[in-house]
Every structure is written in structure tokens, then in C-alpha cells.
PyMOL Python script that loads the backbone (N, CA, C, O; Angstrom):
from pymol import cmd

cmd.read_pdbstr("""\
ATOM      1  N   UNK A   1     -43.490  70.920 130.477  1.00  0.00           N
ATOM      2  CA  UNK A   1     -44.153  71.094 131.754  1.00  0.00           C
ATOM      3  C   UNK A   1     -45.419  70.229 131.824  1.00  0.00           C
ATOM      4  O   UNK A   1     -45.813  69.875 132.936  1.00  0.00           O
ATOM      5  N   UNK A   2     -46.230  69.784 130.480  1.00  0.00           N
ATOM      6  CA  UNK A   2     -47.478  69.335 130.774  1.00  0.00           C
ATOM      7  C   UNK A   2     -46.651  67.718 130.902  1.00  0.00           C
ATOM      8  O   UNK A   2     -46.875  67.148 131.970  1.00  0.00           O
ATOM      9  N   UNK A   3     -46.012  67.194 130.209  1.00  0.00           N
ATOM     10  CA  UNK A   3     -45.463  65.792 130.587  1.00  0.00           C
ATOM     11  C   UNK A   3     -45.552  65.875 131.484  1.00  0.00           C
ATOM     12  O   UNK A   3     -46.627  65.488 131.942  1.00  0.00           O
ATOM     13  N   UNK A   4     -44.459  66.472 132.513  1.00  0.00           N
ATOM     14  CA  UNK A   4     -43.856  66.276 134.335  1.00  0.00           C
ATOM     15  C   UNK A   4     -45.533  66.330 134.758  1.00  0.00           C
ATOM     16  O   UNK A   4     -45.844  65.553 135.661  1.00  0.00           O
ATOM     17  N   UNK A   5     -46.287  66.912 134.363  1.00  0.00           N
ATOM     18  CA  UNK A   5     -47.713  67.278 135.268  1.00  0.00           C
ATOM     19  C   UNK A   5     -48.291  66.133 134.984  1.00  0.00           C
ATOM     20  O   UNK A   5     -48.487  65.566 136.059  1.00  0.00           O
ATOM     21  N   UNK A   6     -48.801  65.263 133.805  1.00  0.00           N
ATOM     22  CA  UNK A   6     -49.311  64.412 133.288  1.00  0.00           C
ATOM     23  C   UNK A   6     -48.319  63.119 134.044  1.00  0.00           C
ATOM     24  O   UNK A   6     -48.900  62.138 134.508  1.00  0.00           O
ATOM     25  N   UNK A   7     -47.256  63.195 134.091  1.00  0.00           N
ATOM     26  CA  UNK A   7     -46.842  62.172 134.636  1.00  0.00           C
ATOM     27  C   UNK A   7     -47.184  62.339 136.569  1.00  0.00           C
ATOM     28  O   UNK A   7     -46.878  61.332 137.206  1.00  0.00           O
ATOM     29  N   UNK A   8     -47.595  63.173 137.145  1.00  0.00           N
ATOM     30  CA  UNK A   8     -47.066  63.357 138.686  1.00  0.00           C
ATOM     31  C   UNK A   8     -49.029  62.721 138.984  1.00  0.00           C
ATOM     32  O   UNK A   8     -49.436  62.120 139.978  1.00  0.00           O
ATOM     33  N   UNK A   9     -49.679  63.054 138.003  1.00  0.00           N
ATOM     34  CA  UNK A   9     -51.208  63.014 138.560  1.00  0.00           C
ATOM     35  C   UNK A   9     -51.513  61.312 138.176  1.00  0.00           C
ATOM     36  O   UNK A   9     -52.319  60.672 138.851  1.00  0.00           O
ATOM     37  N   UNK A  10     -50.693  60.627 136.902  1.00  0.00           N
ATOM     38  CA  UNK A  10     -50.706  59.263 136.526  1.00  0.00           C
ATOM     39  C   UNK A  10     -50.264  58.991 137.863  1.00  0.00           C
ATOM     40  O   UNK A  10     -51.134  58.574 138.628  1.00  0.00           O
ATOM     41  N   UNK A  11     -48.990  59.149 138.358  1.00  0.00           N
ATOM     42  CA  UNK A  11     -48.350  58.279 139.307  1.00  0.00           C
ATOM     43  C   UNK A  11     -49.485  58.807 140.575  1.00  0.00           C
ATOM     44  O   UNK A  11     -49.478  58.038 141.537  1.00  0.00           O
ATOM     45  N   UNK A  12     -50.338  59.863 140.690  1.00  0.00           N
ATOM     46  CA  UNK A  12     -50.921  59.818 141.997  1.00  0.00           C
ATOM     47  C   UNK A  12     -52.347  58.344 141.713  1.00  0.00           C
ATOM     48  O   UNK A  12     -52.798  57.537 142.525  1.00  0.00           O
ATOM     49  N   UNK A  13     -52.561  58.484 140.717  1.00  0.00           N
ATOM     50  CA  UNK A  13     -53.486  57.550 139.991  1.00  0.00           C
ATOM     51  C   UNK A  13     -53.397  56.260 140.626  1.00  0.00           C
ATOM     52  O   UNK A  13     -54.148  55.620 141.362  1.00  0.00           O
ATOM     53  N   UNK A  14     -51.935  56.013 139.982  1.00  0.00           N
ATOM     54  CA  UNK A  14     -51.723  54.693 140.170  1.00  0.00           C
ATOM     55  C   UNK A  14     -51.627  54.178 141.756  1.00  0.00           C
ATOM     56  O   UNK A  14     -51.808  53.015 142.114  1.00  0.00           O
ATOM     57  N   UNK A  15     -51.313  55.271 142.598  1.00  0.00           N
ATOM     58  CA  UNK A  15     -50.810  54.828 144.040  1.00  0.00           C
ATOM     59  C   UNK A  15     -52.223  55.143 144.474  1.00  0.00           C
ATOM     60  O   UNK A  15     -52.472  54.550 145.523  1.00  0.00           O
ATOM     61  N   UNK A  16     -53.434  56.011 143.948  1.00  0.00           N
ATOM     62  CA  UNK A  16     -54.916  55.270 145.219  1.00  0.00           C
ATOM     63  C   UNK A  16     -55.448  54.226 144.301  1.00  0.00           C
ATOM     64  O   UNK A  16     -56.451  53.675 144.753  1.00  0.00           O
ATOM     65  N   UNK A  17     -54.975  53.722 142.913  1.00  0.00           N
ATOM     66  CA  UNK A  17     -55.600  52.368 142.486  1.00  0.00           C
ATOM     67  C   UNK A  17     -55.004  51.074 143.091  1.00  0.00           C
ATOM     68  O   UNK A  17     -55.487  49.945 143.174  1.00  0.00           O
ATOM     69  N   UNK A  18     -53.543  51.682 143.577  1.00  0.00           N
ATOM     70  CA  UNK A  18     -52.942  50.508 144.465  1.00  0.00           C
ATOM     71  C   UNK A  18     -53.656  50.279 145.731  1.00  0.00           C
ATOM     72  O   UNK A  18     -53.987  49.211 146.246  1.00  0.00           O
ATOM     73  N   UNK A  19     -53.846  51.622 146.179  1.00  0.00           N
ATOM     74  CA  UNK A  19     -54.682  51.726 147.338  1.00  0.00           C
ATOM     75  C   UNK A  19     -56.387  50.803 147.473  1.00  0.00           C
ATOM     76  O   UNK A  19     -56.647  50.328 148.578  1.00  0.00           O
ATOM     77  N   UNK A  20     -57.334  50.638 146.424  1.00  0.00           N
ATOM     78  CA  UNK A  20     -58.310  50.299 146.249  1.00  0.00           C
ATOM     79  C   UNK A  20     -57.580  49.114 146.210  1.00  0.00           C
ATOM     80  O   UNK A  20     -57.448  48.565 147.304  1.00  0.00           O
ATOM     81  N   UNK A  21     -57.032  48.532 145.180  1.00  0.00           N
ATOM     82  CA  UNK A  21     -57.071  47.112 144.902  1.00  0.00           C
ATOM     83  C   UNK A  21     -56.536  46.414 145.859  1.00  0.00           C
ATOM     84  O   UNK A  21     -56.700  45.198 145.764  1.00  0.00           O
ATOM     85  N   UNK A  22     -55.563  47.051 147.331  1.00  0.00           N
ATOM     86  CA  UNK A  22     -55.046  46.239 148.141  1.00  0.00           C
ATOM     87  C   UNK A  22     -56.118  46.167 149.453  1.00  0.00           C
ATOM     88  O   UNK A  22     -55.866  45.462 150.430  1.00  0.00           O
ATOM     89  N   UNK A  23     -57.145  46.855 149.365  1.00  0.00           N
ATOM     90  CA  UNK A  23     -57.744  46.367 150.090  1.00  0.00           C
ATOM     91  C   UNK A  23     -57.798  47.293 151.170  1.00  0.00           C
ATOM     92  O   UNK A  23     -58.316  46.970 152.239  1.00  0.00           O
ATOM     93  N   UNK A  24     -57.331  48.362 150.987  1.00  0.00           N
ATOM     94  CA  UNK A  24     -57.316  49.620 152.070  1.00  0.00           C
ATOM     95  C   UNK A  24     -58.679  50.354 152.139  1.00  0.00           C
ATOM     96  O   UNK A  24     -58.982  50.736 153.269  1.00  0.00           O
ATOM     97  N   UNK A  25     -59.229  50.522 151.516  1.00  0.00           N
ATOM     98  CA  UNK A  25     -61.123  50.650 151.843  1.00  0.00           C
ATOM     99  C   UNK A  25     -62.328  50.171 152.015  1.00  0.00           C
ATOM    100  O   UNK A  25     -63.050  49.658 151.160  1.00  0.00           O
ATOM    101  N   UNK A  26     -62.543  50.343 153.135  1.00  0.00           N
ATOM    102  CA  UNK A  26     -63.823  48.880 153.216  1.00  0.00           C
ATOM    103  C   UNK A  26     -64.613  48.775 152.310  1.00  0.00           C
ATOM    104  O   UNK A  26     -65.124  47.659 152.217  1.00  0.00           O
ATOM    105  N   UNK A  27     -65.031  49.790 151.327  1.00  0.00           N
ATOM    106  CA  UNK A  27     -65.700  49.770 150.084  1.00  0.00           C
ATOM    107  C   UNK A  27     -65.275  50.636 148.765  1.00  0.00           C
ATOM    108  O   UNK A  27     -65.111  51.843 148.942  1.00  0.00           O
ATOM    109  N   UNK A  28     -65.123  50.206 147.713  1.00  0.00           N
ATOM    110  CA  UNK A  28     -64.895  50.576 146.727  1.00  0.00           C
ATOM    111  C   UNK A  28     -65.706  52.189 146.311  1.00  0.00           C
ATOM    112  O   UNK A  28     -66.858  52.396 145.928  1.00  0.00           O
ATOM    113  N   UNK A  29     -64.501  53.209 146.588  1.00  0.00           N
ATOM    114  CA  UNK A  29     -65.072  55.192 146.590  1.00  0.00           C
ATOM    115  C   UNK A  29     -65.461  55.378 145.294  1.00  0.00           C
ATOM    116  O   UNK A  29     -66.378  56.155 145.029  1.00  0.00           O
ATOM    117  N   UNK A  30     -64.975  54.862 144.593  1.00  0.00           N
ATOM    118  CA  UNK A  30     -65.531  55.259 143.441  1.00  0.00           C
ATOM    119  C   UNK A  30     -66.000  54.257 141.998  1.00  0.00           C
ATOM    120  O   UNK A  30     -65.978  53.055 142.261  1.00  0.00           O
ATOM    121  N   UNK A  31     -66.415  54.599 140.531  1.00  0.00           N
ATOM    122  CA  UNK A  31     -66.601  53.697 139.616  1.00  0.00           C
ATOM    123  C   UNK A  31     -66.280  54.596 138.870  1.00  0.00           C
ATOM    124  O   UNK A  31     -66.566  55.790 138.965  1.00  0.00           O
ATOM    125  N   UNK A  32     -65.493  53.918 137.865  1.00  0.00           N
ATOM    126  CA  UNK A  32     -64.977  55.042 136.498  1.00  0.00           C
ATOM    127  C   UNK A  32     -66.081  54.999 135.432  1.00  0.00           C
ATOM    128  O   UNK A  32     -67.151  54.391 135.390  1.00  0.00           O
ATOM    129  N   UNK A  33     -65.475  55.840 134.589  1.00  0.00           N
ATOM    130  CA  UNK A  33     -66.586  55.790 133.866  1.00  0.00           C
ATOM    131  C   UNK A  33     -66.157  55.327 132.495  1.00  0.00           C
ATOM    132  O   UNK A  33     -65.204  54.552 132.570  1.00  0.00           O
ATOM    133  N   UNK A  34     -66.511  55.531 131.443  1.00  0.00           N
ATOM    134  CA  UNK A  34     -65.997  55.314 129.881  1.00  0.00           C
ATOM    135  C   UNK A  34     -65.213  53.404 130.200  1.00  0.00           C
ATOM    136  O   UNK A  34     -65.502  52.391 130.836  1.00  0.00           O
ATOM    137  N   UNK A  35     -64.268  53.841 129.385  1.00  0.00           N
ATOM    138  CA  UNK A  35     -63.857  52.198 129.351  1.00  0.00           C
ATOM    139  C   UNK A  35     -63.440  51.474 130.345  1.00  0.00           C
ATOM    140  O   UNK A  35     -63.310  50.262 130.175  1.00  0.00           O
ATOM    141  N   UNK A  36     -63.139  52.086 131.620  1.00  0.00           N
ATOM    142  CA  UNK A  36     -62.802  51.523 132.298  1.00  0.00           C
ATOM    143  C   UNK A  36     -63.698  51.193 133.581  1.00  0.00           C
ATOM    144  O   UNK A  36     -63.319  50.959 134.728  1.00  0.00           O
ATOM    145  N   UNK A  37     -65.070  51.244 133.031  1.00  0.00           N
ATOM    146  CA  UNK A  37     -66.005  50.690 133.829  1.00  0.00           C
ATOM    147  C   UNK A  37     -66.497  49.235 133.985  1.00  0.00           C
ATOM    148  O   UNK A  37     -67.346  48.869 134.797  1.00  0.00           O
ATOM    149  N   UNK A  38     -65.843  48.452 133.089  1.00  0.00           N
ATOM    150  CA  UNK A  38     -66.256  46.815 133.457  1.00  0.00           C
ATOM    151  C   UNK A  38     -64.795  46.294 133.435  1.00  0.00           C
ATOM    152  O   UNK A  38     -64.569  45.184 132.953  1.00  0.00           O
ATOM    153  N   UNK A  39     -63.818  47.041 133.930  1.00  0.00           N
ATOM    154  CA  UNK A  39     -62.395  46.459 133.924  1.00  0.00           C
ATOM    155  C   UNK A  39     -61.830  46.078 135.412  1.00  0.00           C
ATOM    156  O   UNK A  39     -61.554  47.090 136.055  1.00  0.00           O
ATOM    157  N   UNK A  40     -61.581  44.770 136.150  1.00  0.00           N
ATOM    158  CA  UNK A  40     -61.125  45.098 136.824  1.00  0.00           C
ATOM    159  C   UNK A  40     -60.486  46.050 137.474  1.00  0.00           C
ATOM    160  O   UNK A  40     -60.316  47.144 136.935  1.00  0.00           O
ATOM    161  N   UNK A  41     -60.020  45.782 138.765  1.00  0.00           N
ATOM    162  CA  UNK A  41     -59.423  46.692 139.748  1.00  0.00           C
ATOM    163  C   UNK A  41     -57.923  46.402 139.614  1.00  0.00           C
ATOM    164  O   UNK A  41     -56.992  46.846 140.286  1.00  0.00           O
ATOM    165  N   UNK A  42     -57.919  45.668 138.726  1.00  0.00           N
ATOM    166  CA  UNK A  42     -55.757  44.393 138.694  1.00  0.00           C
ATOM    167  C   UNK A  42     -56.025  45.184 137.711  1.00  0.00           C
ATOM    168  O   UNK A  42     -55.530  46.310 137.766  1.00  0.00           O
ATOM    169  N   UNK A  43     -56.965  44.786 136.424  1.00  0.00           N
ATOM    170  CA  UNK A  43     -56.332  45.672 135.595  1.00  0.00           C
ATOM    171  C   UNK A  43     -56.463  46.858 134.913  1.00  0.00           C
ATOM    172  O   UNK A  43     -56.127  47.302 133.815  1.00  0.00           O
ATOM    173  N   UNK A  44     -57.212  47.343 136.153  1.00  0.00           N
ATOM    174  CA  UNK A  44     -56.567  48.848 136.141  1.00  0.00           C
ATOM    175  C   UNK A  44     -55.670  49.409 136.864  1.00  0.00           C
ATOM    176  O   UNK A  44     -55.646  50.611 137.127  1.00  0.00           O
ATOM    177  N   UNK A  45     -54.944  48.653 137.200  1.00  0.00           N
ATOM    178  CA  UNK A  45     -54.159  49.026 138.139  1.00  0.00           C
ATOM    179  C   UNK A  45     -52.469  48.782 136.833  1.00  0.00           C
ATOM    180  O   UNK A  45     -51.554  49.552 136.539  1.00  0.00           O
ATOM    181  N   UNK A  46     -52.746  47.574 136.475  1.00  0.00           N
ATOM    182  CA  UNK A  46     -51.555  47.058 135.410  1.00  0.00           C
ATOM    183  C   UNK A  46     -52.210  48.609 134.022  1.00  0.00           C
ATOM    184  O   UNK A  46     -51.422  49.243 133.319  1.00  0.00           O
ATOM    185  N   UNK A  47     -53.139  48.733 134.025  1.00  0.00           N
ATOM    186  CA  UNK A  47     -52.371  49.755 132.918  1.00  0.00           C
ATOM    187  C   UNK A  47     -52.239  51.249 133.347  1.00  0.00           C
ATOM    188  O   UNK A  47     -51.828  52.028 132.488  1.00  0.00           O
ATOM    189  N   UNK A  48     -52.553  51.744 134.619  1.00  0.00           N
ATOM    190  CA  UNK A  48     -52.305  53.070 135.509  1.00  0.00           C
ATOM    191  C   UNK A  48     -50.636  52.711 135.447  1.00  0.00           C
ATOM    192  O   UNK A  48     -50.018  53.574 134.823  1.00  0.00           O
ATOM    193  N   UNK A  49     -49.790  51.598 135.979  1.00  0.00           N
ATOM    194  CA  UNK A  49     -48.197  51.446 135.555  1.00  0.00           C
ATOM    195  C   UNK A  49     -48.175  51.219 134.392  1.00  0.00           C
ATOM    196  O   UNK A  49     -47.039  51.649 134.190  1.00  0.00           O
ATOM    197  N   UNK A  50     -48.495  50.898 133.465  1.00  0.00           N
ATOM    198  CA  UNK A  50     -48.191  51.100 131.970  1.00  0.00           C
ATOM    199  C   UNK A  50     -48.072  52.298 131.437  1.00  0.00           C
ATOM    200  O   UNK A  50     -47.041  52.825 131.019  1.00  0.00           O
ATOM    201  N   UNK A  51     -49.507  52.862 131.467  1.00  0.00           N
ATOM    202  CA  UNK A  51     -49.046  54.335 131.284  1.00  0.00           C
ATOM    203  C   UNK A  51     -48.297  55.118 132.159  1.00  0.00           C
ATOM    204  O   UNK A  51     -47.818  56.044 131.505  1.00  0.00           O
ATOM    205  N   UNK A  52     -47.973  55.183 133.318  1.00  0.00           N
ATOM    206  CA  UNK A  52     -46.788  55.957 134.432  1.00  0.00           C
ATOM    207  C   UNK A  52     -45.249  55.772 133.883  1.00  0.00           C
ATOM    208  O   UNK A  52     -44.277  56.525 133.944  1.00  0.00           O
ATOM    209  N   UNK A  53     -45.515  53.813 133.045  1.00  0.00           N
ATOM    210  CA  UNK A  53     -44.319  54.026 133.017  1.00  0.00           C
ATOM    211  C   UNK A  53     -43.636  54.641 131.209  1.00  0.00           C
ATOM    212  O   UNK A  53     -42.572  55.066 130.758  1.00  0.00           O
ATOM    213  N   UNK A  54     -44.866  54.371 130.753  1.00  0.00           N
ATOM    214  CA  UNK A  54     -44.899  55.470 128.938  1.00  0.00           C
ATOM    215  C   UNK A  54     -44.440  56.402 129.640  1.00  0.00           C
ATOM    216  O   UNK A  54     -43.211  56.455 129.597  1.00  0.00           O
ATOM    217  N   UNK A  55     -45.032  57.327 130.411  1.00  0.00           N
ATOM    218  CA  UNK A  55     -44.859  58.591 130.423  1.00  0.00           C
ATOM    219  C   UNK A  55     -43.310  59.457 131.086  1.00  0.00           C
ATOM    220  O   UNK A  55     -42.918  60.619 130.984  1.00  0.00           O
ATOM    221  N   UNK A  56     -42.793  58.339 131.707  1.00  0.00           N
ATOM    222  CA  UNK A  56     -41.574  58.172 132.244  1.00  0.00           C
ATOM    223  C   UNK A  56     -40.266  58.052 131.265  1.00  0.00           C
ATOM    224  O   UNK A  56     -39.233  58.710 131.393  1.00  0.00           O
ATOM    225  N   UNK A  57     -40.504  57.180 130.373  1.00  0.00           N
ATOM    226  CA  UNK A  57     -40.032  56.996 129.191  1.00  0.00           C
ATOM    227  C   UNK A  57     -39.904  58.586 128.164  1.00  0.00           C
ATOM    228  O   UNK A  57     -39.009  59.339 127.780  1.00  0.00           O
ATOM    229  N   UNK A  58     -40.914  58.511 128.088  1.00  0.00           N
ATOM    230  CA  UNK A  58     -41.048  59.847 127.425  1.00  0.00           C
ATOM    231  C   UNK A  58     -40.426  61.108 128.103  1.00  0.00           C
ATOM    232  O   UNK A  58     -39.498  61.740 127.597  1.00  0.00           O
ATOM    233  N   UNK A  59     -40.969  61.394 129.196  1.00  0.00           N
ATOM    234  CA  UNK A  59     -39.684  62.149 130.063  1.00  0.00           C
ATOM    235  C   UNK A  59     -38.458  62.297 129.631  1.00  0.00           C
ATOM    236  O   UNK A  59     -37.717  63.240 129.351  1.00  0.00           O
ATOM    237  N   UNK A  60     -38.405  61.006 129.641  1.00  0.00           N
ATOM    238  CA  UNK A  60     -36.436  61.078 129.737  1.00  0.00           C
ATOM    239  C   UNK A  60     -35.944  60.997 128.103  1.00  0.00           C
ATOM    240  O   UNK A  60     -34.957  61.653 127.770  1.00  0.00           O
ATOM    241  N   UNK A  61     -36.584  60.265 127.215  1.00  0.00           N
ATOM    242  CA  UNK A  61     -36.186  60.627 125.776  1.00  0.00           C
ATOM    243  C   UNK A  61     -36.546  62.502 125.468  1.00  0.00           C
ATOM    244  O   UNK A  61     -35.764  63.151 124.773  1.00  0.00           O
ATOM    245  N   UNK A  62     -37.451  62.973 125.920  1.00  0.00           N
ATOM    246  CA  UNK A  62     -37.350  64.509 125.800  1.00  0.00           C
ATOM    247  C   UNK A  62     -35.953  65.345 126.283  1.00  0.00           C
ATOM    248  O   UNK A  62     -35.233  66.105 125.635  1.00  0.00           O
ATOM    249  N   UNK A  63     -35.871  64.888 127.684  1.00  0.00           N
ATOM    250  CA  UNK A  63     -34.685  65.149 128.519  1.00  0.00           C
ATOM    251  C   UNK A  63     -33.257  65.226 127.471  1.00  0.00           C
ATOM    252  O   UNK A  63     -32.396  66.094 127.323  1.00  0.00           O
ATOM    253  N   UNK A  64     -33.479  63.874 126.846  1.00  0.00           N
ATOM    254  CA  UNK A  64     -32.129  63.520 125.967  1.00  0.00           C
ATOM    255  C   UNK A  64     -31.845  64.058 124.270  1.00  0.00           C
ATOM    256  O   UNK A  64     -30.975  64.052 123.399  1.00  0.00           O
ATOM    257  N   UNK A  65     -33.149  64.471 124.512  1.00  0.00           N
ATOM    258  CA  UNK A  65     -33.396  65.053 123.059  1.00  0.00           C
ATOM    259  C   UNK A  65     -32.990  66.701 123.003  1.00  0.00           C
ATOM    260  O   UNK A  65     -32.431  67.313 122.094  1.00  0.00           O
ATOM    261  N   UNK A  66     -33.557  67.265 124.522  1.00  0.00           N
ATOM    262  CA  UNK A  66     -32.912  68.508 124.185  1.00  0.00           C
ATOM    263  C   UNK A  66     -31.635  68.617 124.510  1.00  0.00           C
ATOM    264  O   UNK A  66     -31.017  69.647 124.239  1.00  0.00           O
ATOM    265  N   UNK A  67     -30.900  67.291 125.304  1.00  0.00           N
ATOM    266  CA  UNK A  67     -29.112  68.036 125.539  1.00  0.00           C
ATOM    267  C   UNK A  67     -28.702  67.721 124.837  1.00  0.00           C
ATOM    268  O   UNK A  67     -27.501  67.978 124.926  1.00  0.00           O
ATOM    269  N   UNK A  68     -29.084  66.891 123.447  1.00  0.00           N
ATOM    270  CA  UNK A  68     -28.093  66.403 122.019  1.00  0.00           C
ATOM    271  C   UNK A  68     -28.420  68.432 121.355  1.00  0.00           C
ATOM    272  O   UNK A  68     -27.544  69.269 121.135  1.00  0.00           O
ATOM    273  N   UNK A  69     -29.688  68.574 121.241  1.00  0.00           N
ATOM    274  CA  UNK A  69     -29.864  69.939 120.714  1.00  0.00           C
ATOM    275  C   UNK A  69     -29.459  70.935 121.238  1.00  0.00           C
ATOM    276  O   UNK A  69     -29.328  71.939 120.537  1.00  0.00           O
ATOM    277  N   UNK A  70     -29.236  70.965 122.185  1.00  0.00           N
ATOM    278  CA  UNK A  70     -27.837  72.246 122.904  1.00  0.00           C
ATOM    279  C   UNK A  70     -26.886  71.983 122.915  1.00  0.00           C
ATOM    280  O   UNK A  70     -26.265  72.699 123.701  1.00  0.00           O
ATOM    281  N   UNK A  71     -26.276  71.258 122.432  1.00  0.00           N
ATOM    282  CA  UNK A  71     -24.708  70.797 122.672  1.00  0.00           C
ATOM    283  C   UNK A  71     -24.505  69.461 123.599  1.00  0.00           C
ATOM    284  O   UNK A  71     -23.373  69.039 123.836  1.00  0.00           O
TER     285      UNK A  71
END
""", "prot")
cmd.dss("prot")
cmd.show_as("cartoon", "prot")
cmd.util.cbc("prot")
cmd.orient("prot")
């Protein structure tokens, strides 16, 4: 359950960083903090889909892991 959750709030992540970086706010709402404060807006955006898509991955090897373990 925490994957599917961890994955649904990445993918909301990634779609208002798409949102910032395309240019949909006349000014930039927010500034992160920790490492991703002198990182672009591209690339934070390229690793918000990196990790969406880890976590996607992972999903589905769990998925496949428990129907080999039930039969």
C-alpha cells in the first residue's frame, strides 16, 4: 500500500514540475529545499520521471513476485 501511495504523490510531483517547467506560472510557487535547491527546473523534472518510473518498476516486480508465491 505505501508503494501505490509513494508512487501516486511521485507521479502528482512530476505533473506540477511539468507544470512549472512548461511555463504555466507566471512565476516560479515555490523553491525546494535540501538538494534540490540549485538544480534546475529540466532537471528536476528528468529525475521526478526517474523516480515515477523506479517506482513503477517496483510495483509491478512486487505484483509478480506475489503471484509466483501463490501459485
Amino acid at each position: 500500500m505505501g508503494l501505490l501511495a509513494s508512487g501516486t504523490l511521485m507521479l502528482s510531483f512530476t505533473i506540477y514540475v511539468t507544470y512549472v517547467y512548461g511555463g504555466s506560472f507566471e512565476f516560479i510557487p515555490c523553491s525546494c529545499a535540501g538538494i534540490f535547491r540549485n538544480i534546475s527546473w529540466e532537471l528536476h523534472l528528468y529525475i521526478n520521471i526517474t523516480l515515477t518510473i523506479m517506482t513503477a518498476i517496483a510495483a509491478y516486480l512486487y505484483k509478480h513476485s506475489l503471484a509466483r508465491n501463490t501459485g
